[in-house]
C-alpha positions as CSV (number, residue, x, y, z in Angstrom):
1,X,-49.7,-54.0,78.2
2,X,-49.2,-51.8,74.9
3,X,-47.1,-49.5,73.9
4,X,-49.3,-46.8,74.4
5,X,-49.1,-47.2,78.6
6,X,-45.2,-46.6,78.2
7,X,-43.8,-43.5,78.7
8,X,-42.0,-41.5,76.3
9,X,-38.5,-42.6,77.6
10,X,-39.6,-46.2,77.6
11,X,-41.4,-45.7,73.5
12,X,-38.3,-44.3,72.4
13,X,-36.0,-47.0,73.7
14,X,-38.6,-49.4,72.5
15,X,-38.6,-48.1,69.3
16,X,-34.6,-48.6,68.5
17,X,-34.5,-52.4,68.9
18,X,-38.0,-52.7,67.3
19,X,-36.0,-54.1,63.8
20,X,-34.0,-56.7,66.2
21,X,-36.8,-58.0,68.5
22,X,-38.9,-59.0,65.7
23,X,-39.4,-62.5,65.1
24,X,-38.0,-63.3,68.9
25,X,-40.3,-65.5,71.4
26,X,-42.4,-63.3,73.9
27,X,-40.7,-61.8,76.5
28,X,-36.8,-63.1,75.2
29,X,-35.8,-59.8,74.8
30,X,-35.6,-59.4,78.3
31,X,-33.1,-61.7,78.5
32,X,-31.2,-60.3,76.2
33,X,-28.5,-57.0,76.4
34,X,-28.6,-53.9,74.3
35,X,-25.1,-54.4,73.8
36,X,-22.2,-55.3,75.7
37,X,-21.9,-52.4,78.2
38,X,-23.5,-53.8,80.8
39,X,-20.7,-54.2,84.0
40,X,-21.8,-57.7,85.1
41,X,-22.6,-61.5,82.8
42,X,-26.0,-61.7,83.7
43,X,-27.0,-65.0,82.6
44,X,-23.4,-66.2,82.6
45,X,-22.0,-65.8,85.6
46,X,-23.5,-66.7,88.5
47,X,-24.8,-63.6,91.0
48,X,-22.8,-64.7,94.6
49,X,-23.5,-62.1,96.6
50,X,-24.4,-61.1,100.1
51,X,-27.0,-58.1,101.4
52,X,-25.5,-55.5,103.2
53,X,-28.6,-55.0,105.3
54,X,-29.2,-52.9,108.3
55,X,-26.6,-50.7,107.2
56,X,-28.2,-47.8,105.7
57,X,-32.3,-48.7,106.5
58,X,-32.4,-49.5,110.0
59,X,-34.1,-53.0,111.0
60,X,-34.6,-53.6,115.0
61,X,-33.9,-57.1,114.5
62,X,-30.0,-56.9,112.4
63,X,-29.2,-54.2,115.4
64,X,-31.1,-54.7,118.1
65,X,-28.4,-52.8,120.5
66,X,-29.8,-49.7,118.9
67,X,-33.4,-50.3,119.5
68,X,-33.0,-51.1,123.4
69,X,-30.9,-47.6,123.3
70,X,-34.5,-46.3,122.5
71,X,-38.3,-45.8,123.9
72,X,-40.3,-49.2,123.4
73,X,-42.1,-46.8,120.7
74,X,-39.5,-46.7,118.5
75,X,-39.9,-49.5,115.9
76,X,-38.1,-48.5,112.7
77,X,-36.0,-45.8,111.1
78,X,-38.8,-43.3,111.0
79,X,-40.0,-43.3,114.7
80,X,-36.0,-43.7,115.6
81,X,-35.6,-40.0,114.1
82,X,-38.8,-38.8,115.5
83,X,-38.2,-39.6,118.6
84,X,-34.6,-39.1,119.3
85,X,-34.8,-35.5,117.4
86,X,-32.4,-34.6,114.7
87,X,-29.2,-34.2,116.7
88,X,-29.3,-37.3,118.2
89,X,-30.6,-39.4,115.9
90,X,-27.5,-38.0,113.6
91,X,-24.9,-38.9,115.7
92,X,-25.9,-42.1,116.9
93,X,-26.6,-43.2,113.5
94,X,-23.1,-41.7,111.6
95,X,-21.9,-44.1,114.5
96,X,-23.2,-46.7,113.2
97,X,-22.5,-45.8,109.5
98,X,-19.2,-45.7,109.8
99,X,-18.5,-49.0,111.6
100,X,-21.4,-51.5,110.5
101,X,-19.8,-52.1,107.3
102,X,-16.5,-51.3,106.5
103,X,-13.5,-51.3,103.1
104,X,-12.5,-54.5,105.2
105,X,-16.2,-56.4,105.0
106,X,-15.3,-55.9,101.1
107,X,-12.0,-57.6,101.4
108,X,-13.3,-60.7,103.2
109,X,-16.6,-60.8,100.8
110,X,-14.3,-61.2,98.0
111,X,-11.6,-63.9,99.5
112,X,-15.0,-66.3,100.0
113,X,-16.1,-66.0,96.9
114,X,-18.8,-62.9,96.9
115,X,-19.3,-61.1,93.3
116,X,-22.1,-59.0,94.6
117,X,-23.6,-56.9,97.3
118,X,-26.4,-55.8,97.3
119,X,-26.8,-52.1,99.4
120,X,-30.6,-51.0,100.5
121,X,-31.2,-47.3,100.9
122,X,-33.9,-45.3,101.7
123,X,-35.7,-42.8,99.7
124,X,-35.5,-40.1,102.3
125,X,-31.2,-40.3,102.0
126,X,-31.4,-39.6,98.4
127,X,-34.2,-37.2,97.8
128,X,-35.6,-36.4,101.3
129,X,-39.0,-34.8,102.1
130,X,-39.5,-31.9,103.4
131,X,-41.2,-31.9,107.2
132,X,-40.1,-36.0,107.5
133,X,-37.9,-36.7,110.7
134,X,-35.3,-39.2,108.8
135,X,-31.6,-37.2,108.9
136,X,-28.8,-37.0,106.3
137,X,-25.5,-38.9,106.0
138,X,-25.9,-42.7,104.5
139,X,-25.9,-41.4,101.1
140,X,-22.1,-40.5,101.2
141,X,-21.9,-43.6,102.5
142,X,-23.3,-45.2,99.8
143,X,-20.5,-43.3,97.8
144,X,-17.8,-44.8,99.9
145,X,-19.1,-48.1,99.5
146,X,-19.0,-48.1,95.8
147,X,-14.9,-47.7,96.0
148,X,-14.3,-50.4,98.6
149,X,-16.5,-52.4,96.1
150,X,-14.8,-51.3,92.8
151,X,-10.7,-51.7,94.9
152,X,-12.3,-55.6,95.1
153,X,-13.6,-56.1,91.8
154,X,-17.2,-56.9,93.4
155,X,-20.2,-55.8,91.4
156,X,-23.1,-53.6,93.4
157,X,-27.0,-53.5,93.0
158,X,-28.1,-50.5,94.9
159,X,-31.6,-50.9,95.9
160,X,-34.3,-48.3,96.8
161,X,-35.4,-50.4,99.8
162,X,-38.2,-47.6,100.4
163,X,-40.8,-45.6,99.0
164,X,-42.5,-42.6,100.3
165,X,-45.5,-43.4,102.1
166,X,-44.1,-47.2,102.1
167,X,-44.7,-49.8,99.5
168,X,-45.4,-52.7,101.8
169,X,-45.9,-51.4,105.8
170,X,-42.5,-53.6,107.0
171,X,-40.6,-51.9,109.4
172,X,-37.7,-52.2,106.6
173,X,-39.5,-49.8,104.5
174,X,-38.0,-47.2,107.0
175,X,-41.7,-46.8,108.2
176,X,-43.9,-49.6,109.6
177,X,-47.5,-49.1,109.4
178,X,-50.1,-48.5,106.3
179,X,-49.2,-49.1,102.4
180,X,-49.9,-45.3,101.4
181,X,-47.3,-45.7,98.3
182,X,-48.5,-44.9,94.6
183,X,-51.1,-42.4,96.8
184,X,-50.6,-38.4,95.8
185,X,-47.5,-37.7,94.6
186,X,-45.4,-41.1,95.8
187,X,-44.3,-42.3,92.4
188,X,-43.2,-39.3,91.7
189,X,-40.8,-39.0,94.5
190,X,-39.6,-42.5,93.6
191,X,-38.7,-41.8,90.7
192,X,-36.7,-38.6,91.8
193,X,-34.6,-40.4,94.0
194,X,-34.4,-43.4,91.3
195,X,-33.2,-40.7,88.8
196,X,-30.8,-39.1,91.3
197,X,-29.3,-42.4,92.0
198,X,-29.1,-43.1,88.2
199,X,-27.3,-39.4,87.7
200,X,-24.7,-39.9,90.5
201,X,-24.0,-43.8,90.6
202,X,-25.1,-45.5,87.6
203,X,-21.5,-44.5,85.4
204,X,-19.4,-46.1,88.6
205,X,-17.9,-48.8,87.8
206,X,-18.9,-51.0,90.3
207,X,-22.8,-50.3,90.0
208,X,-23.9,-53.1,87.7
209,X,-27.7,-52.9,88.8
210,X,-30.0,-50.8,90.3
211,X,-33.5,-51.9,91.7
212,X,-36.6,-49.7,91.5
213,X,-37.8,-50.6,94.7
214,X,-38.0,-53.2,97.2
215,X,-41.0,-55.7,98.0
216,X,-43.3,-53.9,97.2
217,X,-47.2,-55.3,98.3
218,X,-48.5,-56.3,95.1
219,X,-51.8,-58.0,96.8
220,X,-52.5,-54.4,98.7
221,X,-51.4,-52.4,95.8
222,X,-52.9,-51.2,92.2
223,X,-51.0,-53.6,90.1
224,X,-50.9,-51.3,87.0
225,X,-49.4,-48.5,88.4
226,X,-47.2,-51.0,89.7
227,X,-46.5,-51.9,86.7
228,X,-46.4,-48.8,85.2
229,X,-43.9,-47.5,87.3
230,X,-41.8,-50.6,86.4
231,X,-42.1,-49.7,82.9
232,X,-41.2,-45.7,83.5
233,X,-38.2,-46.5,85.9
234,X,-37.4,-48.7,82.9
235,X,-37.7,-46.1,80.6
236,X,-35.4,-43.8,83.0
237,X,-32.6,-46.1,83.4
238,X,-32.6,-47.8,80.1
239,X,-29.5,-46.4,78.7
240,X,-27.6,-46.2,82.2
241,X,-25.7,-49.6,81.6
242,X,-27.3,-51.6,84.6
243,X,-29.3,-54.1,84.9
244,X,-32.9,-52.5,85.7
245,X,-33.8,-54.9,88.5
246,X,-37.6,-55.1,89.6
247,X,-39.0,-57.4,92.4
248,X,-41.7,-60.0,91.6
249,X,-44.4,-57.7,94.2
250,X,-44.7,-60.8,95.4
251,X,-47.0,-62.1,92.8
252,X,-44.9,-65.2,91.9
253,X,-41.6,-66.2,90.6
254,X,-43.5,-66.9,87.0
255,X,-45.9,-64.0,87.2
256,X,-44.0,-61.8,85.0
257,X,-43.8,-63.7,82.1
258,X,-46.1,-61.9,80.1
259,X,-44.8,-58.7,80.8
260,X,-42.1,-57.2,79.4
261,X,-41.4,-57.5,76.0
262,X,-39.3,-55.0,73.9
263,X,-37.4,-54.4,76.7
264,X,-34.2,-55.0,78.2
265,X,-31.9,-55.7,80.8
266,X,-34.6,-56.8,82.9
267,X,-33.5,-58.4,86.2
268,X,-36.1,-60.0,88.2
269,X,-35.7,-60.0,92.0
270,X,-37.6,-63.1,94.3
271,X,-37.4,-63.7,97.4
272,X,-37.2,-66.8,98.8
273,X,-38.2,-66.9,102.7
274,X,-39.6,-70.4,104.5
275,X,-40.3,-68.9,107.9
276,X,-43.0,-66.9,107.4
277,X,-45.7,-69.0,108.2
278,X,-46.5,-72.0,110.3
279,X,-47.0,-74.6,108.5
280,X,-43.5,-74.0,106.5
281,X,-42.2,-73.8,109.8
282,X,-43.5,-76.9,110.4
283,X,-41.7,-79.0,107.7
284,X,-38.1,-81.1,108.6
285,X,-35.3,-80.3,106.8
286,X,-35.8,-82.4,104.0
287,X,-39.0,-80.6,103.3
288,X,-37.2,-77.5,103.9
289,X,-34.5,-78.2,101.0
290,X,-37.3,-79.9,99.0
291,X,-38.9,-76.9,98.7
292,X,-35.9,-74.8,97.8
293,X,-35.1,-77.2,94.7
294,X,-38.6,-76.5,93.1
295,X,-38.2,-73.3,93.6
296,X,-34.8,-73.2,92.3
297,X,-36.5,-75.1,89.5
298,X,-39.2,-72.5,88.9
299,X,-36.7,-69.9,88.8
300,X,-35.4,-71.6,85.8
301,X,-38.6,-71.3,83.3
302,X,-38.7,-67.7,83.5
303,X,-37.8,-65.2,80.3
304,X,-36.2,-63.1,82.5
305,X,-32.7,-63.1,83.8
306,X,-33.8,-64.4,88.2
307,X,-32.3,-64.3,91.2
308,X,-33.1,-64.9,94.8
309,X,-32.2,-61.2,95.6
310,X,-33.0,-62.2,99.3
311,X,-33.0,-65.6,101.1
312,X,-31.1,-67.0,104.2
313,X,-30.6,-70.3,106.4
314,X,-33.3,-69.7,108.4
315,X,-35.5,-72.5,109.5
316,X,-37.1,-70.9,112.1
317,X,-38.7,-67.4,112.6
318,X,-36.7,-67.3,116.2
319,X,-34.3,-64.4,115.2
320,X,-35.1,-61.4,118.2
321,X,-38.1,-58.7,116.5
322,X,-37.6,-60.4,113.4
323,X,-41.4,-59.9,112.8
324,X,-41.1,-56.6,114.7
325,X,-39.8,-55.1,117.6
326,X,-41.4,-56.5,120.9
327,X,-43.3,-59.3,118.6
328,X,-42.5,-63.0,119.3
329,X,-41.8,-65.9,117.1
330,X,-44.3,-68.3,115.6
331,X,-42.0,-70.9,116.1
332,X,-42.1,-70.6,119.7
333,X,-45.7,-70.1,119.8
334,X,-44.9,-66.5,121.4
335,X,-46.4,-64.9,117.9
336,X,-49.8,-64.0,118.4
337,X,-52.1,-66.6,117.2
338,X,-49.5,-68.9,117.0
339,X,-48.1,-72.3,118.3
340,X,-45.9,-73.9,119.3
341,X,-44.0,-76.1,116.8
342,X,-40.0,-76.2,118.6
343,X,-37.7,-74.3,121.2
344,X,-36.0,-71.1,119.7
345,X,-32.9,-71.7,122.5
346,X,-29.8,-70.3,120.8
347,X,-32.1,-68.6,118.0
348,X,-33.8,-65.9,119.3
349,X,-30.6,-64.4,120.6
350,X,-27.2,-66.2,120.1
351,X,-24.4,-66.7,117.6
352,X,-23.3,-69.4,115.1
353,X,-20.7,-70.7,117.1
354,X,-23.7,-71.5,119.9
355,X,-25.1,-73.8,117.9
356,X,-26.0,-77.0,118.8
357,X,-25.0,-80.6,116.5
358,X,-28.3,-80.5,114.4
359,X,-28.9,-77.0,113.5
360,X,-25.1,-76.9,112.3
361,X,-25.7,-79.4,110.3
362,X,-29.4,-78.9,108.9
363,X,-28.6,-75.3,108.5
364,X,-25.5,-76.3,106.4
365,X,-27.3,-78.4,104.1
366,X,-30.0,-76.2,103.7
367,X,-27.3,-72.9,102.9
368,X,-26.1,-75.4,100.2
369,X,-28.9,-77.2,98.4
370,X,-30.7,-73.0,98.1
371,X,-27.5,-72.3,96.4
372,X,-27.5,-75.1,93.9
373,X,-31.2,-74.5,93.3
374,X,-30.9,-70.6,93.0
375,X,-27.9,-71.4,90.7
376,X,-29.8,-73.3,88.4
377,X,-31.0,-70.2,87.6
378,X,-28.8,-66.9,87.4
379,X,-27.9,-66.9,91.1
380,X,-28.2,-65.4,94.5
381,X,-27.8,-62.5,97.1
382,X,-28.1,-63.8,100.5
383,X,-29.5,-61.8,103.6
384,X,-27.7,-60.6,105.2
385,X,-24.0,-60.4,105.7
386,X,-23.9,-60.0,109.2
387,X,-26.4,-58.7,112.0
388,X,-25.8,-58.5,115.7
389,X,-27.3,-61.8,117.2
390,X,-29.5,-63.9,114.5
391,X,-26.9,-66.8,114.1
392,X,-29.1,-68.1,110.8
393,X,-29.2,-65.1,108.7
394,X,-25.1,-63.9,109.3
395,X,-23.2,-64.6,106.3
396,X,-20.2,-63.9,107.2
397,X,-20.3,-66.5,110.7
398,X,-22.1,-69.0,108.8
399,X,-18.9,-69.0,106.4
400,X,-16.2,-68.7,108.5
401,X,-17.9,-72.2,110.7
402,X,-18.1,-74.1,107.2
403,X,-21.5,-73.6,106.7
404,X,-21.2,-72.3,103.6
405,X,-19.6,-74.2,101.1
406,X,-16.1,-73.0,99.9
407,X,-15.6,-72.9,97.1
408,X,-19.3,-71.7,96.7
409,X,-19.5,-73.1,93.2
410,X,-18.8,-76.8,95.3
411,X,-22.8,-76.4,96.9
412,X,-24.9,-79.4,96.3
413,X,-28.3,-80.6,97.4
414,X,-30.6,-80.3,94.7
């Protein structure tokens, strides 16, 4: 795309490395700083981090205690406000706030090993709608967070985990349902609250990155305006000192190649999930860590500075409304349209210490050989640090039963 789709932000900021960037291969000046203020060694250290998800964008299946507390209607963050009414929905969810994650999390993130979190927020806590049910309180939380982060030395990305009018339908978006993002005035109000979390957060000196937003649906979405809000969030945050993170819109890991140049401190999020279809669920675990390595792999030919900004151990989809609340698992065959491939005993609802003998030890090699493949890259942010009875995706268990190798730079596999 030329320079003339920029906007004037981005053609300005452009313009000052214009004399440096000449001569350079496409696309390497995305890999390359500005100067030396960013907070973090993209490219040079290794990204070791954890998601601090379900914390401040509900997900049914991270906390389902809070769900069954509710109508069978409600099925995200939205429909939880909505339906409890203002009041309630306040209280029960500063409840939460204040005790899902806490300074201690940040403590025992840093004494495994953790460099990184990375925090997802809603749009509607940091530039709310008018006439939209969502209620007020996880953006001071977000605040807090960013000391117990900075007393630990661990760097932060904060991502805008959704848009108005939702970017990909997924109940994480804070409302499940249709992809009416970039319709009327939705970029605009992502950029607000991208610019608001820019003015108050991007000068702490824990926030080392900040993502424009999260998953969006590339294959249901206008691609350039996609992309041309990539390049005016760019343009808005250039000279904030953080890595200006963008996920791949599920496009591809190597999709983004082309796209870019003259600009920098670009960060590109991909996700790397293998439980999301039957016949991935399908595969043994060789297959399973096979498929991990070349990915790994692909990671590596990028121009971009990569990291798997979401993955877990997960071999099976059996987690309890992971694919929605009252929806079963394809792994069970209880997934509409699905069939059975294995049991989801000790999955669906359990905790890492249930485990049997073989999913110990296939999850454990599988934990390792993603990290060695997303380190052969510039590293990882695993999903999530803890959750209420998904024994694959909790960080923090996994860990502490030596499922996770210590020291993490000791992972092998690929």
């Amino acid at each position: 795309m030329g320079f003339s789709h920029f906007s004037s932000a981005a053609v300005t900021a452009v313009a000052l490395l214009s004399t440096f960037s000449e001569g350079l291969p496409a696309g390497l000046m995305s890999r390359v700083r500005r100067d030396d203020s960013l907070k973090f060694d993209f490219g040079g250290t290794k990204v070791r981090g954890v998601n601090l998800g379900g914390w401040f964008v509900l997900e049914p299946w991270i906390t389902p205690s809070i769900f069954e507390a509710t109508p069978s209607n409600v099925v995200d963050e939205y429909t939880f406000c909505q339906t409890l009414g203002s009041s309630e929905a306040t209280s029960r969810l500063e409840s939460h706030w204040s005790s899902w994650i806490t300074e201690g999390d940040f403590a025992e993130m840093k004494s495994i090993g953790i460099n990184f979190v990375r925090v997802p927020i809603g749009y509607w806590s940091v530039s709310p709608l008018s006439g939209e049910p969502y209620v007020q309180g996880a953006y001071d939380w977000l605040g807090k967070s960013l000391d117990w982060a900075n007393s630990q030395g661990i760097k932060v990305m904060i991502d805008l985990h959704g848009a108005p009018g939702s970017q990909n339908g997924f109940d994480n978006s804070g409302r499940k349902g249709s992809i009416d993002w970039t319709q009327g005035s939705t970029v605009a109000q992502t950029i607000t609250a991208l610019n608001k979390i820019r003015d108050d957060h991007a000068s702490h000196p824990a926030v080392a990155a900040i993502e424009l937003v999260n998953e969006p649906m590339g294959s249901a979405l206008d691609m350039d305006t996609v992309r041309q809000f990539y390049m005016d969030g760019w343009g808005n945050l250039e000279s904030s000192n953080v890595a200006i993170t963008f996920h791949d819109a599920f496009e591809g890991v190597n999709s983004w190649n082309d796209w870019g140049s003259g600009m920098w401190n670009l960060l590109l999020d991909t996700h790397h999930y293998q439980v999301f279809d039957s016949g991935t669920l399908a595969l043994g675990v060789g297959a399973h860590v096979s498929t991990a390595c070349a990915f790994g792999e692909s990671m590596t030919t990028n121009n971009k500075w990569t990291i798997a900004g979401e993955w877990s151990g997960a071999m099976t989809d059996c987690a309890q409304w992971l694919n929605g609340r009252g929806i079963g698992a394809r792994y069970d065959g209880t997934y509409s349209g699905s069939s059975y491939i294995g049991s989801c005993s000790g999955k669906y609802s359990g905790t890492v210490a249930g485990l049997g003998d073989a999913d110990y030890q296939n999850i454990k090699s599988f934990i390792s050989a993603q990290i060695s493949a997303f380190e052969e890259a510039d590293g990882w942010i695993f999903w999530c640090w803890k959750n209420e009875a998904a024994p694959e995706w909790h960080f923090q268990n996994l860990t502490a039963a030596g499922m996770v190798p210590q020291p993490l730079s000791s992972a092998s596999g690929c």
